[in-house]
C-alpha positions as CSV (number, residue, x, y, z in Angstrom):
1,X,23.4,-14.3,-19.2
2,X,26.1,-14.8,-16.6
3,X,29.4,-12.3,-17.0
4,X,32.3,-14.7,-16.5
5,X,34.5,-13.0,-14.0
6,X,37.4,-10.4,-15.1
7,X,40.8,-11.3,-15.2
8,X,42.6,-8.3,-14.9
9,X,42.0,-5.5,-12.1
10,X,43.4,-2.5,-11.1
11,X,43.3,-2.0,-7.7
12,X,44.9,0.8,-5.7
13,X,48.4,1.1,-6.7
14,X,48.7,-2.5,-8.6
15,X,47.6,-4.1,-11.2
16,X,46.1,-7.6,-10.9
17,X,46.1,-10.3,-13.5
18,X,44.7,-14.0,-12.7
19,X,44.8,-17.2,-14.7
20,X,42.1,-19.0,-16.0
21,X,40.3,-21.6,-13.7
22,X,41.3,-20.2,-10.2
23,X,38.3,-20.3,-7.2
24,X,36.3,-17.1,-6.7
25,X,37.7,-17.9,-3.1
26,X,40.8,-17.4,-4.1
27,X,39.8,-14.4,-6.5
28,X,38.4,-12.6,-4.0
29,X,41.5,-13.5,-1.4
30,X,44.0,-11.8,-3.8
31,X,42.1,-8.9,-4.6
32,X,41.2,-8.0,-0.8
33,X,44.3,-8.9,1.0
34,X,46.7,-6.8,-2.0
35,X,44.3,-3.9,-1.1
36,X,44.9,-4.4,2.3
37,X,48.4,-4.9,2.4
38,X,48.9,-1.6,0.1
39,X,46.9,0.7,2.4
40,X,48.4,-0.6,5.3
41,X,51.9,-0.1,3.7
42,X,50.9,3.6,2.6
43,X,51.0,4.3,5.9
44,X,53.9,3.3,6.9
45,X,55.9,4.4,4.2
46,X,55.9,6.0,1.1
47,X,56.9,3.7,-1.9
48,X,58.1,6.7,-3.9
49,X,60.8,7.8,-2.1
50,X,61.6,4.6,0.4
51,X,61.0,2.1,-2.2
52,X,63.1,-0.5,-0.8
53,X,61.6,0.5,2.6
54,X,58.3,-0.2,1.2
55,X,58.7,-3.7,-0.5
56,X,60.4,-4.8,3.4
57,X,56.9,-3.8,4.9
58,X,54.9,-5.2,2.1
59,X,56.6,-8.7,2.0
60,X,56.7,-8.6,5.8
61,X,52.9,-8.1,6.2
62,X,51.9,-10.9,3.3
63,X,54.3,-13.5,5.5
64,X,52.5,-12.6,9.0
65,X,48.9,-12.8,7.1
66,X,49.5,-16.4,5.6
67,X,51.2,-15.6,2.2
68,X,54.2,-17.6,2.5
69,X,56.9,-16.7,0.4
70,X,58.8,-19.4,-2.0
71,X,60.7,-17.4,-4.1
72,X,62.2,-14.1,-4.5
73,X,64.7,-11.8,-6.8
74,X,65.9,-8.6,-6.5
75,X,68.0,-6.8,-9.6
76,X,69.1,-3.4,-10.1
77,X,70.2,-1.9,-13.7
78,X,72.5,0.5,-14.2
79,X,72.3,2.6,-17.5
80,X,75.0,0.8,-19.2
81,X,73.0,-2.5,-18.6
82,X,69.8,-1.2,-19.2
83,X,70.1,2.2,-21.7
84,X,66.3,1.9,-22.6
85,X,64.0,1.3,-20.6
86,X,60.3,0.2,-21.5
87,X,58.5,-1.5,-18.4
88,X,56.7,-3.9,-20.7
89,X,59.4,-5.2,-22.3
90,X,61.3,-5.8,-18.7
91,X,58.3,-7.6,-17.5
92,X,57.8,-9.7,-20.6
93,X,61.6,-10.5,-20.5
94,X,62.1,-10.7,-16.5
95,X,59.1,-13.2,-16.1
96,X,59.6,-15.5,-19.0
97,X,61.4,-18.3,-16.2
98,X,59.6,-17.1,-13.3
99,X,55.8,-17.4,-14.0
100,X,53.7,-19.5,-16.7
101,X,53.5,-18.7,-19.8
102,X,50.2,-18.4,-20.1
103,X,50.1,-16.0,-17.3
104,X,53.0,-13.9,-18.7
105,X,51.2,-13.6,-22.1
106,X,48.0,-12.3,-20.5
107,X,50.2,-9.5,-18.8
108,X,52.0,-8.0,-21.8
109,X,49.0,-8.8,-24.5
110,X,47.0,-6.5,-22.3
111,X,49.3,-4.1,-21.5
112,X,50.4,-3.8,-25.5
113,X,47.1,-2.6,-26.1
114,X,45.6,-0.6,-23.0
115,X,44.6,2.1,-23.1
116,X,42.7,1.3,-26.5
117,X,41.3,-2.1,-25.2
118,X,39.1,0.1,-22.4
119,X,36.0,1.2,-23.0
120,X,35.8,5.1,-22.8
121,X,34.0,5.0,-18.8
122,X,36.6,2.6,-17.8
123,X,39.6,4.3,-19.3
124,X,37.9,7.9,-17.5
125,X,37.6,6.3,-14.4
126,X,41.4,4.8,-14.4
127,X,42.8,7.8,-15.0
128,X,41.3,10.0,-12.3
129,X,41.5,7.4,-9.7
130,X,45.1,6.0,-10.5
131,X,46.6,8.7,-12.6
132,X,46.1,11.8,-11.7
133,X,45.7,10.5,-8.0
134,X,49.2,9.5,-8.3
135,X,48.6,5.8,-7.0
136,X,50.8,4.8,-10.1
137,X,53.1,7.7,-10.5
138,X,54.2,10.4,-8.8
139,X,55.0,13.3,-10.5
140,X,56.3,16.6,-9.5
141,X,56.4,19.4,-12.4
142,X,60.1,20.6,-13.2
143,X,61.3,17.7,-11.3
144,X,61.7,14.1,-11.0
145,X,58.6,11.6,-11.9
146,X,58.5,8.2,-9.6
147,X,56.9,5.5,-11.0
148,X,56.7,2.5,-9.0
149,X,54.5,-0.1,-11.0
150,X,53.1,-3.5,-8.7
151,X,52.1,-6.1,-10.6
152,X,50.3,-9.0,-9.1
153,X,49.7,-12.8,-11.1
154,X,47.3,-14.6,-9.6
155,X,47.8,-18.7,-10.7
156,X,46.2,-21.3,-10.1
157,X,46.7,-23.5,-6.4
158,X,46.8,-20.5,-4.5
159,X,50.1,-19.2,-6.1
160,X,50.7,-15.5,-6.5
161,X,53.7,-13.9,-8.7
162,X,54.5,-10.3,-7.3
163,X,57.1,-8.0,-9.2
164,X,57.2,-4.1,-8.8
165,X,59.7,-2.0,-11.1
166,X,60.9,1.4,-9.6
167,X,62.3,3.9,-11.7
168,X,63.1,8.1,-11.6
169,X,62.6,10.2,-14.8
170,X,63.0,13.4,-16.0
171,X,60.2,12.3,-18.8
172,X,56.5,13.3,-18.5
173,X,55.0,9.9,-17.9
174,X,51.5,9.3,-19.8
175,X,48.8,6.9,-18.5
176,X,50.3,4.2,-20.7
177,X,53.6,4.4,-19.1
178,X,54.6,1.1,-19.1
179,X,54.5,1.2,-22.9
180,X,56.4,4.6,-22.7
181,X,60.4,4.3,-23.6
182,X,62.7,5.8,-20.6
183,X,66.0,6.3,-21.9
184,X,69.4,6.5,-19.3
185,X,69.5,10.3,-20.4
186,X,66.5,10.7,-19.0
187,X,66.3,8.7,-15.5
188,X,68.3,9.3,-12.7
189,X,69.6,6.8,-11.2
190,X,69.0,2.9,-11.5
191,X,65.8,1.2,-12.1
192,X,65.0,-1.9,-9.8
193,X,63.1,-5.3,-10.4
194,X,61.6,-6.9,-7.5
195,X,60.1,-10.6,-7.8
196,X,58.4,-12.6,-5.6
197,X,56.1,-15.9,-5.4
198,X,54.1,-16.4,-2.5
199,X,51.2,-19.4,-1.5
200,X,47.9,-18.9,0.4
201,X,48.5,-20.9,3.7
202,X,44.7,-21.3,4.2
203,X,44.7,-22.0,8.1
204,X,47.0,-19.1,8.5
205,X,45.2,-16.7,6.2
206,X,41.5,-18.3,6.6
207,X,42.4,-15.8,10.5
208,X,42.4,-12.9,8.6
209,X,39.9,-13.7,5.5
210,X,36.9,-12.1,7.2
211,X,38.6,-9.0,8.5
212,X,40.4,-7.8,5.4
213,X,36.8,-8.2,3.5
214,X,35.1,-6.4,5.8
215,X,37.8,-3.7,5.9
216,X,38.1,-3.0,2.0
217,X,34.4,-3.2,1.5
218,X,34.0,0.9,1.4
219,X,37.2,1.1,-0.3
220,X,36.7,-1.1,-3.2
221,X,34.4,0.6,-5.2
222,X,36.6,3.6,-5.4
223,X,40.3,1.5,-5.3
224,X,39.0,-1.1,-7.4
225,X,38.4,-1.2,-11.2
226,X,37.7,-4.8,-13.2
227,X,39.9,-3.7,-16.5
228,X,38.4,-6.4,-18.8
């Protein structure tokens, strides 16, 4: 029996969810290229304490590689506008004009439910290597968590919906944060919404297609986790 491919990933710092019907091409285009992209970002920057720094470089490197850009929205919440925040419910409510429907549900039904919806290895192995790694979150005992959560929609004809959501807290942050409630009395600062909609320009990228495969290929396995 043939396992019909997964549909959400995590992968380094991001999470990656992709609609129904799309090319394994195209599959395997998103997955190595956000890899990519991240590490090369890392290194540049860190996305915890530059964040704004960081998305520059990131949306700078997917142009020069062939991701064109088509869309993009930036907001910033004070604690008067935004006195509780729960990362799901932004998303879910952020997203509902920006990306299909479809797409959006598949986003928030799984993130509702995680960690429950993970077996017991695949729950184990997300939480060492994104967790406690601090690829999601960075945390610093007696001081300030930063949680910086990528998310990446994969749609169909080579569209791809970006949006990250940046955020300080006093809170301990558990490995279902995005389920967690952040109220203002515990953040500092704002939290910031980032959007963006790209398409794969396939003469541009199809330059770069064989390089960024064969320069993931010893990271995936560790970097790269099919979540369903």
């Amino acid at each position: 029996m043939i396992r019909e491919p997964s549909t959400i990933y995590m992968t380094a710092g991001s999470l990656i969810c992709f609609a129904d019907d799309i090319t394994n091409t195209f599959r395997e285009d998103v997955l190595c290229s956000t890899l990519y992209i991240q590490l090369a970002a890392a290194k540049q920057v860190s996305r915890y304490h530059h964040f704004e720094q960081w998305a520059d470089i990131y949306l700078k490197a997917m142009a020069t590689f062939g991701l064109v850009s088509s869309a993009r929205k930036f907001t910033t919440y004070s604690a008067v506008q935004l006195p509780l925040l729960n990362i799901r419910t932004l998303l879910e409510h952020e997203l509902s004009q920006l990306v299909p429907v479809t797409l959006r549900d598949r986003l928030v039904t799984f993130l509702a439910h995680y960690p429950r919806q993970l077996s017991n290895e695949t729950a184990m192995a997300v939480r060492e290597r994104f967790i406690e790694s601090q690829a999601l979150v960075e945390s610093a005992s007696g001081e300030l968590n930063q949680v910086v959560f990528h998310v990446v929609l994969a749609d169909v004809d080579n569209r791809i919906h970006g949006c990250v959501i940046a955020v300080s807290t006093r809170n301990a942050v558990n490995e279902a944060f995005f389920n967690q409630d952040f109220s203002a009395a515990e953040r500092e600062g704002d939290v910031h919404f980032g959007y963006y909609s790209a398409d794969l320009f396939e003469p541009r990228y199809a330059q770069f297609r064989d390089t960024f495969s064969r320069l993931v290929s010893d990271r995936r396995e560790a970097l790269e986790i099919a979540l369903n």
